[in-house]
N, C-alpha and C positions, 0 to 999 in steps of 0.2 A: 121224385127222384129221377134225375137227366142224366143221361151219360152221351156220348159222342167225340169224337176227335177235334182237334183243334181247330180245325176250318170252317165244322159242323158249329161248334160252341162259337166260332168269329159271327157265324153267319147268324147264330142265334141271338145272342147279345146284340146286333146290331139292330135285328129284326123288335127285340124285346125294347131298346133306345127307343127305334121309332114311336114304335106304338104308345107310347109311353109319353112321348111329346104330342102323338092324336090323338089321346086316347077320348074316346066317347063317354065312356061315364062319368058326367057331369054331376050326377047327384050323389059319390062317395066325396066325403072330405079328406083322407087321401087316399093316392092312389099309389101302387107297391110296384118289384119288381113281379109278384105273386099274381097280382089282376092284371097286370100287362101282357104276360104269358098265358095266363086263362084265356085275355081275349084275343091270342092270338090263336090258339088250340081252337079254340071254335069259330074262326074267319075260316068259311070257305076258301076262300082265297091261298091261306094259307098250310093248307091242309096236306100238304104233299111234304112239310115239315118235320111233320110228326108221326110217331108212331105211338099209340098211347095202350098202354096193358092194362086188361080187365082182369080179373076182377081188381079193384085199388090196392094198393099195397100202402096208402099212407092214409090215415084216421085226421079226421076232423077234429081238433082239438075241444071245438067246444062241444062237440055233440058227445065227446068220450067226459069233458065235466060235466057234464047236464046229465050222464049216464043215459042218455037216450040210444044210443046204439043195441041193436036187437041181432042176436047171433053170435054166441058164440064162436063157431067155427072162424069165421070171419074176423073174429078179436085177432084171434092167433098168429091171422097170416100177415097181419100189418106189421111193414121195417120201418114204419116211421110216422111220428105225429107231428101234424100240421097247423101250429096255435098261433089261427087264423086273429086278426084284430079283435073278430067278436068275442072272442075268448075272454078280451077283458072286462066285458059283459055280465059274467056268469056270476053267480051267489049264490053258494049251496056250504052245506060242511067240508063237503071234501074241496072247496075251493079256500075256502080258511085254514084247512088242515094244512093245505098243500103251500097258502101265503105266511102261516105262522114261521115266524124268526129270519123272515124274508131279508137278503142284504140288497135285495135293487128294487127300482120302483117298478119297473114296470111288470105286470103281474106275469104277461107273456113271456118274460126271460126268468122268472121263476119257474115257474111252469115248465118251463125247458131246461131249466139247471136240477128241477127235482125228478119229472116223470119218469125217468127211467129204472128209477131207486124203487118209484112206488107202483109200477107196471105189474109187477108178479103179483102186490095186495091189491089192486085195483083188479086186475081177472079174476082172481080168488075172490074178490067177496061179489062182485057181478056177475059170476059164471055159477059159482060154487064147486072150483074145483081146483088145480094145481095148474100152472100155465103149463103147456105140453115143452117140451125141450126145446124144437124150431122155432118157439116165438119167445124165448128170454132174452133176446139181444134187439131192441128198438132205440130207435135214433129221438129225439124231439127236434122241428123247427120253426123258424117263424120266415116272416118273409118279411 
């Protein structure tokens, strides 16, 4: 999640183009607007860019399907999920659950047309409790 003015967001976009035409990682098969701006957030170089807030406020897509994520508290505070490629990856039940009666192929824009519906049963059965008020309203994306 970015926010900034119009000059800021000129300035980013252009910055995110470039990198994006050099980008160095040669060994993904492709490369997003998402790992352009990753590797721009960790160029020293470009560091004076960004301001980046701790603790995250957006969830790894695949790591909330694999249920590997540990903490509660932490579920809570997240505005947003991020169903990264490797998401398409995943095979479990709740990944079937979640692909049954599916209208697109790709599973990452499933994923993102359903998780917010199933956000409240997902903390409920990995927490074992009722999602707290602040965190009923989550975004899904992809890049």
């Amino acid at each position: 999640l970015m926010r900034g003015t119009k000059d800021q967001w000129k300035l980013i976009s252009k910055e995110i183009m470039e990198q994006a035409l050099n980008a160095q990682r040669k060994q993904v098969s492709q490369y997003s607007d998402m790992l352009a701006l990753d590797d721009l957030i960790v160029n020293p170089d470009k560091k004076h860019l960004f301001h980046v807030h701790f603790p995250h406020v957006v969830a790894l897509g695949s790591m909330l399907l694999k249920k590997e994520w540990k903490g509660c508290h932490h579920l809570a505070k997240f505005r947003a999920v991020h169903f990264q490629h490797a998401s398409e990856l995943v095979k479990n039940p709740l990944v079937d659950e979640l692909l049954r009666d599916s209208q697109y192929q790709s599973h990452r824009a499933t994923f993102m047309a359903k998780w917010a519906n199933y956000w409240p049963t997902y903390y409920k059965e990995l927490c074992g409790m009722e999602l707290p008020q602040s965190g009923t309203e989550i975004m899904s994306t992809t890049s």
